[in-house]
N, C-alpha and C positions, 0 to 999 in steps of 0.2 A: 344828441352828442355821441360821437363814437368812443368805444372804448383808448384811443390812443390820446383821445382830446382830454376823457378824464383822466387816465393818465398823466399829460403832461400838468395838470392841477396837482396831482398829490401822489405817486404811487402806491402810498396808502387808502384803500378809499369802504366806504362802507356797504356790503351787500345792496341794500336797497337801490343806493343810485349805479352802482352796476349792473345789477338786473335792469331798471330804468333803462342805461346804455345799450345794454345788449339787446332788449327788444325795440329801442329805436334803430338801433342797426339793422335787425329783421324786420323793421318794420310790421312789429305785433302789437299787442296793448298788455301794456306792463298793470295793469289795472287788477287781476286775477290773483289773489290771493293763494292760491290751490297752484296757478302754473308758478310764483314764487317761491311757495315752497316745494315742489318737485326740483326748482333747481336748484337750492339750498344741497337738498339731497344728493343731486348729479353732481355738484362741487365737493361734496364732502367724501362720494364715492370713488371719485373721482383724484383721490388724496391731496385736493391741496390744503393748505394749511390754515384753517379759518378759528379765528379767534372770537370769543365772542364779543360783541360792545354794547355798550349800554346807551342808547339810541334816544337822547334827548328830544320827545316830540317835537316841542322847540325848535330845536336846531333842523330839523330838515326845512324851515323856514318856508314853512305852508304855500312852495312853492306851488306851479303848476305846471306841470310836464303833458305835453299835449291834450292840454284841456283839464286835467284830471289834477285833484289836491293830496299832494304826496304825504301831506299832513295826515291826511282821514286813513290813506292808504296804512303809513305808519302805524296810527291808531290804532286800527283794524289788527294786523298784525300780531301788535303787541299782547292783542285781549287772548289771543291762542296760546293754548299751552303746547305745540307742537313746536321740539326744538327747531325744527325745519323755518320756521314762521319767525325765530330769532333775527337779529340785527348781528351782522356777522363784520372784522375786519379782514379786507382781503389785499395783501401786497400783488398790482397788477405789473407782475414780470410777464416776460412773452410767454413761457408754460403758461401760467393762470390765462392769460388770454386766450390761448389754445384750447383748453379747456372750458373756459365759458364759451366760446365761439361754437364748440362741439354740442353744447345743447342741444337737444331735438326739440324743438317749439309743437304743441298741442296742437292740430289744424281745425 
């Protein structure tokens, strides 16, 4: 899903499935713990405005985004104490877009 698509679902949306977005737009694997929180990092260096949300396991509804259980991913995350590794809200204006777009993905 592209970032415009989730977008048009909610302009508010949750780090996770934006990250999710944005490395199926680059076609990477959102799966990496380590590259999710480095971009946590580059969003917040980056000045936009991220709130943090309290990410009901639950609720990310143990989908699976090419292949992979966004549940466990979630999970995973949560056990870290690196705020980076937090569940963030992000309002996806065209800035923010811009900005997550600017990522430089790991090779």
């Amino acid at each position: 899903m592209s970032l415009e698509k989730l977008r048009e679902k909610a302009i508010y949306q949750n780090s996770i499935d934006t990250w999710i977005a944005a490395c199926e737009e680059k076609q990477v694997d959102w799966y990496e713990t380590e590259n999710y929180k480095r971009f946590v990092s580059h969003l917040l260096k980056n000045g936009l405005s991220l709130k943090k949300f309290p990410l009901c396991i639950k609720e990310t509804g143990g989908m699976y985004e090419r292949g992979k259980d966004k549940t466990k991913f979630a999970e995973t995350l949560s056990q870290l104490e690196d705020p980076n590794a937090a569940a963030y809200t992000i309002k996806l204006n065209d800035a923010a877009i811009g900005v997550i777009r600017s990522f430089q993905f790991a090779n």
